[in-house]
Each structure stands twice: as C-alpha cells, then as structure tokens.
C-alpha positions in Angstrom: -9.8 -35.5 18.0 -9.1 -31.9 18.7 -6.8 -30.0 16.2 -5.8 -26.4 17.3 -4.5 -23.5 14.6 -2.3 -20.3 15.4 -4.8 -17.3 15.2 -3.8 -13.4 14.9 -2.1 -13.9 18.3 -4.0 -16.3 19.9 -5.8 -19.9 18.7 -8.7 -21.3 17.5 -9.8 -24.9 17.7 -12.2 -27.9 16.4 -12.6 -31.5 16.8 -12.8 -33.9 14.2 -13.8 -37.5 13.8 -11.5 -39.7 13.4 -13.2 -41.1 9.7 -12.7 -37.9 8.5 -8.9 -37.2 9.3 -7.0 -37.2 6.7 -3.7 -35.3 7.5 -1.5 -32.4 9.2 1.2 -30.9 6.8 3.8 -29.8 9.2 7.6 -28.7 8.8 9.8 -31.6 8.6 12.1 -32.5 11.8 15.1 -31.5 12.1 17.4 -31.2 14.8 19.4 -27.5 14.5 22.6 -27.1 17.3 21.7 -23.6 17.7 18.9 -20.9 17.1 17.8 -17.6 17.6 20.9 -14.9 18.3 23.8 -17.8 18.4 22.4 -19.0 15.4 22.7 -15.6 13.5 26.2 -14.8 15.0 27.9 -18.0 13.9 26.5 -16.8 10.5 28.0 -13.4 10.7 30.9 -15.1 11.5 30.8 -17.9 8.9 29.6 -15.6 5.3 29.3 -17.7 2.1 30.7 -16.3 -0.9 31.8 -13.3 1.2 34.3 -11.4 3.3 33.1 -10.6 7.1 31.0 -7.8 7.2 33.4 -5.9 9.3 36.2 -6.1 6.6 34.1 -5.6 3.8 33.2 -1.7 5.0 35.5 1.1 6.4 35.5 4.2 9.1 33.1 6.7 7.8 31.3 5.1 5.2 27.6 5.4 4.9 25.4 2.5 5.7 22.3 1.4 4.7 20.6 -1.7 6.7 17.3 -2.7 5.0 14.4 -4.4 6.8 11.9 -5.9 6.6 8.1 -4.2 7.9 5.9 -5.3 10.2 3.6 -7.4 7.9 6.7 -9.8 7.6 7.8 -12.2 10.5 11.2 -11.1 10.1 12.3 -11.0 13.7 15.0 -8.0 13.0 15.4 -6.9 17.0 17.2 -10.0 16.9 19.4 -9.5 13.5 20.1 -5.9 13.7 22.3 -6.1 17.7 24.9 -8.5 15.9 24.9 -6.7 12.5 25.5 -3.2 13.8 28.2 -4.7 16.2 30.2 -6.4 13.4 30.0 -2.8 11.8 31.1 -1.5 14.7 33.9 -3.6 14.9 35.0 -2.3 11.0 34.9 1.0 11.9 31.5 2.4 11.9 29.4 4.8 14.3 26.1 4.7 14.7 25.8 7.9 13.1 27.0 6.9 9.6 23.9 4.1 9.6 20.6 4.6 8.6 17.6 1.4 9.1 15.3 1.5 6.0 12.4 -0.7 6.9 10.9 -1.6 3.2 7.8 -1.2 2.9 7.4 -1.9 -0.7 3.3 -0.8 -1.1 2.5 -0.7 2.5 1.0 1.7 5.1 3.9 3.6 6.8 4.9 2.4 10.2 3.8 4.0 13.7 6.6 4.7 16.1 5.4 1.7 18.7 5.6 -0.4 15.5 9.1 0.6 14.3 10.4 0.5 18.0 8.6 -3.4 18.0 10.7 -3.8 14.9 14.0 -3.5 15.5 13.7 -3.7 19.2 14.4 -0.8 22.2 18.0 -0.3 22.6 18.7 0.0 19.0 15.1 2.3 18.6 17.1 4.4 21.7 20.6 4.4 20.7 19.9 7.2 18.0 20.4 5.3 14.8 18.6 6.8 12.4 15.3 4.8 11.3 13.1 5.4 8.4 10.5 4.2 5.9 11.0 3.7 2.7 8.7 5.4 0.6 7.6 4.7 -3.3 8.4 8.2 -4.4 11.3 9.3 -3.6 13.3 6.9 -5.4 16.1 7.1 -8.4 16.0 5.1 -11.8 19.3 3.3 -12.5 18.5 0.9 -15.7 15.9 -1.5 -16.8 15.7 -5.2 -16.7 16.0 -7.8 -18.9 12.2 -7.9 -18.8 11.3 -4.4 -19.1 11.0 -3.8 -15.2 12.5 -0.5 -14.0 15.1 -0.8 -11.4 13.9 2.3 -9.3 15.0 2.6 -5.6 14.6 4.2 -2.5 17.2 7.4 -2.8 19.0 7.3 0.4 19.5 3.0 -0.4 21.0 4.1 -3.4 23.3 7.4 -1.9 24.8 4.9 0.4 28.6 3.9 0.6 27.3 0.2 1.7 23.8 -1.4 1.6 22.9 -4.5 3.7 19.5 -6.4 3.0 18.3 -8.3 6.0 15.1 -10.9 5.1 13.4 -14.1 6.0 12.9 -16.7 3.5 9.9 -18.7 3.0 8.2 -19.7 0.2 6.5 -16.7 -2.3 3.9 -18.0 -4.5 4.9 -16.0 -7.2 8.8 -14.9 -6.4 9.3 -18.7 -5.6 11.1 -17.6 -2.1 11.3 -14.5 -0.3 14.6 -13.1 0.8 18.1 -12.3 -0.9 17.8 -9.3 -3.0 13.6 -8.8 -2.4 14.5 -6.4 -0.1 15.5 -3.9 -2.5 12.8 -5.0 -5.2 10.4 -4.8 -4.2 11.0 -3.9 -0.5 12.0 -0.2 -1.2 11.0 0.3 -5.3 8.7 2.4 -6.5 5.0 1.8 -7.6 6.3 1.2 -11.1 8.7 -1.0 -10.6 6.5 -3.0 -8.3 3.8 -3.1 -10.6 5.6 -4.4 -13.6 7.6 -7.3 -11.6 4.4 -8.2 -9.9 3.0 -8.2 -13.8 5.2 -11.2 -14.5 3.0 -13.8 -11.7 1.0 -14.4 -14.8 3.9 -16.5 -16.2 3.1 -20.4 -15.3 7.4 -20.3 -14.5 5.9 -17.6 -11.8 5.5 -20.1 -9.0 6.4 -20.7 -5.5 9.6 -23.2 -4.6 10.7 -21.9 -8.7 14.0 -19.4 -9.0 16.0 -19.8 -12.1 13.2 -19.9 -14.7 10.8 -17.4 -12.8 10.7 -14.3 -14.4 10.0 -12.3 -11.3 13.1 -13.6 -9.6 14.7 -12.9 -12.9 13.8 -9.3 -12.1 14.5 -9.1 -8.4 18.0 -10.8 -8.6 19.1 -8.4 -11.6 18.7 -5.6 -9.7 22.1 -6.1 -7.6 23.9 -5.6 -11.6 22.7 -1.7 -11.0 23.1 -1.2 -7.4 25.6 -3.6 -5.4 24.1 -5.3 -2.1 27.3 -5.4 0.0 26.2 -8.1 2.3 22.9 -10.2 3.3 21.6 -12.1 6.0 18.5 -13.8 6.1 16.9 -16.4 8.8 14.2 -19.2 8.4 12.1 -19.3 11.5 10.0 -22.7 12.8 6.3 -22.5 14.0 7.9 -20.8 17.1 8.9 -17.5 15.0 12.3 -18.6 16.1 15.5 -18.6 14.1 16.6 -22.0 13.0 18.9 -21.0 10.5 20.7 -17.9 9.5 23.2 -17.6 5.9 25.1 -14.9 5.6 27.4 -12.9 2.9 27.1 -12.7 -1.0 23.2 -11.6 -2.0 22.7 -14.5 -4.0 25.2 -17.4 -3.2 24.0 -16.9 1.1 20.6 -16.9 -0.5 20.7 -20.0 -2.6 21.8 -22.0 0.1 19.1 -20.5 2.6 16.8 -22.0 0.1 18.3 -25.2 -0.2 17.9 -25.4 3.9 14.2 -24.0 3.6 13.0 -27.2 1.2 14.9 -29.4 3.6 12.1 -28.5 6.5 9.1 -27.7 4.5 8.8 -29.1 2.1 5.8 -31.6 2.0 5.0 -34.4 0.1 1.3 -35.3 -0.9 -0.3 -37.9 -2.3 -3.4 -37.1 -3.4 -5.6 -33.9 -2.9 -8.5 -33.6 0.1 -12.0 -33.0 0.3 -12.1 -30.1 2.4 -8.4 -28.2 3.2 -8.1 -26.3 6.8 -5.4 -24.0 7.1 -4.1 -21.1 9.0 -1.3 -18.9 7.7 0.4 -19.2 10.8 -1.4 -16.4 13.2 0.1 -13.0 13.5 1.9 -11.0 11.4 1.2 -13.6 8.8 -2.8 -13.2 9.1 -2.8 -9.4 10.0 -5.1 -8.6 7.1 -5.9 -10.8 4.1 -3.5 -9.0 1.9 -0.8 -10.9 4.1 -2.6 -13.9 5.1 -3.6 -14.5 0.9 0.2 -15.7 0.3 -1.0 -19.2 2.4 -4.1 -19.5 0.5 -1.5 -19.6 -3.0 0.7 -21.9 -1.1 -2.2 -24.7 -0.4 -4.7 -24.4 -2.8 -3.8 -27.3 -4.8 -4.1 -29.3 -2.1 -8.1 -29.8 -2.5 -9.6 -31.2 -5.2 -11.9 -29.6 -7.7 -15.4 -28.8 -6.1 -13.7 -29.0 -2.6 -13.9 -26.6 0.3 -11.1 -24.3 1.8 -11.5 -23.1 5.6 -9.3 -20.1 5.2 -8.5 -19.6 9.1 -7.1 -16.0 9.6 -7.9 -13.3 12.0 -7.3 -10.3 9.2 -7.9 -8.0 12.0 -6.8 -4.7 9.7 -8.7 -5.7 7.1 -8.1 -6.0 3.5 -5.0 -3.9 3.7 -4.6 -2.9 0.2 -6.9 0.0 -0.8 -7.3 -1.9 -4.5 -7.2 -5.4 -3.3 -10.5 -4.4 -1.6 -12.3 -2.5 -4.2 -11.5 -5.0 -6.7 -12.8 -7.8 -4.8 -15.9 -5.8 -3.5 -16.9 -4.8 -7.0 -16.0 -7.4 -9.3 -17.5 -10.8 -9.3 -14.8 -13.6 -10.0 -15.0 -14.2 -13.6 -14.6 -10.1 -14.5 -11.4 -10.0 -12.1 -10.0 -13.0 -13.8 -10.6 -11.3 -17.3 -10.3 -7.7 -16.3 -6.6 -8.5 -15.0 -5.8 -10.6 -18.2 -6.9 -7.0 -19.9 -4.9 -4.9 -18.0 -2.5 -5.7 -14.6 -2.9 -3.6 -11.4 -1.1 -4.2 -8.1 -3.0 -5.1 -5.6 -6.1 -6.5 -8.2 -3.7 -9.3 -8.7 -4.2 -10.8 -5.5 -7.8 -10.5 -6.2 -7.4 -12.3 -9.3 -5.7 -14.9 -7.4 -8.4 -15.8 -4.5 -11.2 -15.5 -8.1 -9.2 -18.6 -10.0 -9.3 -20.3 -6.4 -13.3 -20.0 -6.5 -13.2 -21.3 -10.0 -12.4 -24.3 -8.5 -13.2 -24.4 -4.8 -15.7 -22.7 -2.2 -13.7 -20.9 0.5 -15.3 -20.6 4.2 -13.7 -18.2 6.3 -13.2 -17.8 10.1 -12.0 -14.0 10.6 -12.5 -11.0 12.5 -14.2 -9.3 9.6 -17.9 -8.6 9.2 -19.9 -11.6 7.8 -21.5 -9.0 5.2 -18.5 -8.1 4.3 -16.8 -11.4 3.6 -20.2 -12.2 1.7 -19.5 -9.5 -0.8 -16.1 -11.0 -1.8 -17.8 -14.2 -2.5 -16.5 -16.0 0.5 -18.9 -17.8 3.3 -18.3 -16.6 6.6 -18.1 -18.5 9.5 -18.3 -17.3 13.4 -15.9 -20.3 14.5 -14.1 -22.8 13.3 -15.8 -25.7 14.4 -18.7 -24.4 12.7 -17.2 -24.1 9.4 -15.9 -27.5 9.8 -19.1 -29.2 10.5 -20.5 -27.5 7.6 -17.8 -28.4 4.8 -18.7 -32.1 6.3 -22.5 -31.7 5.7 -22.0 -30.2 2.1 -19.3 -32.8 1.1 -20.4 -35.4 2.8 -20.1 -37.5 5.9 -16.8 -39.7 4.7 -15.1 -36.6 3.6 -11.6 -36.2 4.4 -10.0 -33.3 5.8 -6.5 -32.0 5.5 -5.1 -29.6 8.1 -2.3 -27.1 7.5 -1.7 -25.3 10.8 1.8 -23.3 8.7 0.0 -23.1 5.7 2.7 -19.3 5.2 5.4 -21.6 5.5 4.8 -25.6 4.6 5.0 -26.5 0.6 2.8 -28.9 -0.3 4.1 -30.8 -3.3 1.7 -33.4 -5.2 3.6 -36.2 -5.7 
C-alpha cells in the first residue's frame, strides 16, 4: 500500500506491506454547511457571550487587531476583510486601526511575508501593519502564578483590542487560541519565559484548560488588559476554515474547543511499534521549532523502545537561536537535568524531544544536513521510504506501523 504525507509544501511518500499496517489517525468526519469566508461572517454575525463587533466600538476609537505570524496556519487574509468591515460598519476608518502580527519570540516578518499574511488589498489599503516586538512592552500586574503580564505598548494604548487565532491542540497550553494572542503572542521575553516555565507541571498538557497552569496564566491576562472581541477558526487538512466562534475571549473560545475535540480527537487502543507522522507540511514544518509541537502531540503513541519517523521539511532550520545550541551541545540526559536546574525558552523544547529519546529513537526525513541531525541525536534519513524500511529491519519484520499524516492537529488519546 502506498501512504503519502504533506511535506513543507509539497509530499513525500512510501509503501507499506500490508502485515505491517497498523493505522492512519485522521480528523474525524464531519459534515460543516459552510467554510472558509461564509463560515467566518456568519460568526461575526452570530458572537457568543458578546455584542457585534460593530456595536461594541465607536467613531474614532483606536484599534488594535492582533494576528497571528507566519509560523502559524492562521489563514488571516481571510479573517481580517470581514473584521475590518464590521468596524467599518461601527464607525471606524482605516486610519484609527493598527494589525499587530504577534510574534511572541520569533524573527520579525519580511514585507512579502506580512503582505502573504493578511493578504493584498488590506497590505494596499494603508492600514497600518506592524510587529510586535518583546521590548517595547508595558507591565500592568502579575499573575496568580508569578508570571508578569507585560504587553506590546501600542496593544495596550489602544481604545479596543481584537485577538484573531486558530485553535488546535498546544501540548503544553492545552489549545491554542483565545487570549494566546496577547500572551504570549505580543509579551515580552519575561513574561514568555516564566509561562512557558510552568510546561513542567504534569496539569501542563495538551487537550487540558482549567487545571493547566499555563492557561491559568494566559487567560488571566484579559483581568489587566480587556480583549474587546475574538475570533478564532479551526481549519481541516485543507488549511480551510471549518469553523469560526466569535465574541467574548473566553466563552467564543471554550466553545471553539468543544468543536476542535469533536473532529480530532482520536481514540487509540494500544501504542505502535514504529509511529510515522508529519506535522502537516508547511507552515507547520517550517523549521523544527514549529514542526516539534506534532512530535509532543504523538509521542505516546509508540511504545517504549519504539521508533518515530519525524517527517518534516524544517527548511529554515532550527529557528530558535537556543533551541539549536542547546540541542547541539548537550546530550539528552544533561538537557533533561540542566532544564530541571534552571528554565530557558527555547531549551525547553530541547528538553522535550531529550525525554522523547529516553524512550524512543527518532528517524528524520528533512531538508537539513545529515551531520547536522546526527549531532542532535536523531538518525537522518534521505527519504521516507528509507526510513521506513529501516524502522522495519530494526524492529522487526511483523512490526506495526502507525501513520499520522496531521500529526499538528489530530489528538491521539490512549484509551
């Protein structure tokens, strides 16, 4: 049988024997009435736990319309049309609104990539677009936790701030979406670090809101600085907009989560020998920064002394300047105990893929040099098929093999 997975923006593919399939985790089916731009205007129009947009803000307000960047699939050229025309409708002209596009840690955007963003009429109209940026931003209090709730200064000099967002699962935020724009989309490096601190807590865990101390952070933040009014989509395998909620930051978001378990999540019976899996292809493989979140969301879907094919193109690399270094210099068992010691952003994701290789070997098919995976302790493969074929030789020839083509969106639960 031949099985095919989304890579950077093409595919990859290998066949299988038959004896050796042992499942494709895919999004549940279900039948939406309408997607993409209808689906996000009958939203609008529908808010939960809110007014309309347009009757919530008034003639010469300031607005602030936060977004996602471009290492998230948030498709926002589609979002931002029927936003900034139910502002118009209350009143507002373009030059009273201002696009942040959060990038939370990230590398700034280049012009191309902002005008990809949001799309080319609204990059042409002459709204005002920006970055966010980690150090120019304002303390307003502390959480219950201890985290800082620092943010992006022209977010908080705003009369109005909407957060736009997809959800999917986080595996440590438990979903993306509702108030993550703000932390940690546009927070500063403190702030980001001591949330991100909390993913040690076993409560810090993907599909988990109400006892997960990170999303204990991230949803206190709106007591210090009001979010006037969210919308958030969930997208299929086709990047396309199944679902949109709308209105209060947390009430439109709870419910977008309730949808989001409805189509993926998985059951599972029992763990595989040997676990394929793609993030998803681009933006969610774009460097292994991005394309790690998938490995969090399947790894317990092989068994101890199994083998992960991590399938992702990470054509820009690591894409965390610490991430790398960490990984590159440490073996696993000193990043495992230097980041019990002492938490650093980026080292954490590093920390992460070590307690994977505790347990597992991890192949990878990428765009990076084989040395180079080699030196973070990962065996690199020039395709698929041959990575395959190999997992089968070392684990035997009635191994099973579980396929994950989603992997950044589909929640496998052990049942």
């Amino acid at each position: 049988m031949e099985i095919k997975l989304k890579y950077g923006r093409s595919s990859v593919k290998f066949n299988l024997n038959e004896k050796n399939y042992m499942d494709t985790i895919l999004p549940n089916s279900i039948h939406f009435d309408l997607i993409n731009d209808a689906e996000v205007i009958r939203a609008i129009q529908n808010p939960i736990g809110s007014k309309r947009l347009k009757d919530i803000v008034n003639p010469g307000e300031s607005i602030v319309i936060v977004t996602s960047d471009i290492s998230r699939p948030m498709p926002s050229y589609r979002v931002l049309p029927h936003v900034i025309a139910e502002l118009k409708q209350g009143g507002i002209i373009k030059e009273d609104i201002t696009i942040v596009l959060a990038l939370g840690t990230h590398r700034g955007h280049t012009e191309n990539e902002k005008k990809a963003l949001i799309g080319d009429e609204i990059f042409n109209s002459g709204i005002k677009v920006i970055d966010s940026d980690i150090n120019r931003c304002i303390r307003l209090g502390t959480c219950k936790n201890g985290t800082p709730v620092d943010i992006f200064e022209p977010v908080v000099n705003a009369d109005r701030r909407i957060c736009l967002g997809n959800i999917e699962y986080h595996y440590f935020a438990g979903y993306s979406g509702g108030n993550k724009a703000l932390m940690p989309g546009v927070s500063s490096l403190e702030a980001i670090q001591k949330n991100h601190s909390h993913l040690v807590h076993p409560e810090a865990r993907a599909g988990n809101l109400d006892t997960n101390p990170v999303r204990q952070d991230i949803d206190e933040v709106s007591d210090f600085i009001s979010i006037d009014f969210i919308v958030n989509v969930i997208l299929n395998e086709k990047k396309q907009i199944i679902k949109a909620v709308a209105g209060h930051n947390k009430e439109a978001h709870r419910a977008g989560c309730l949808v989001l378990d409805k189509i993926y999540k998985r059951p599972l019976e029992k763990q595989a020998d040997i676990v394929v899996f793609s993030p998803g292809g681009y933006p969610k493989d774009i460097n292994l920064y991005q394309s790690h979140k998938s490995l969090e969301n399947i790894k317990h879907t092989v068994r101890d002394g199994g083998i992960i094919i991590w399938c992702a193109s990470s054509a820009e690399g690591f894409g965390q300047k610490v991430f790398e270094e960490w990984l590159i210099n440490k073996k696993p068992k000193e990043i495992i105990a230097d980041i019990k010691d002492r938490f650093i952003l980026g080292a954490h994701k590093a920390a992460s893929i070590a307690m994977v290789l505790e347990r597992a070997k991890i192949f990878m098919v990428s765009d990076l040099p084989d040395d180079l995976v080699r030196s973070i302790h990962l065996m690199p493969f020039a395709s698929l098929q041959e990575a395959v074929d190999e997992a089968i030789r070392q684990m035997g020839e009635n191994s099973k093999v579980l396929v994950l083509p989603e992997a950044g969106s589909v929640m496998p639960a052990l049942i």
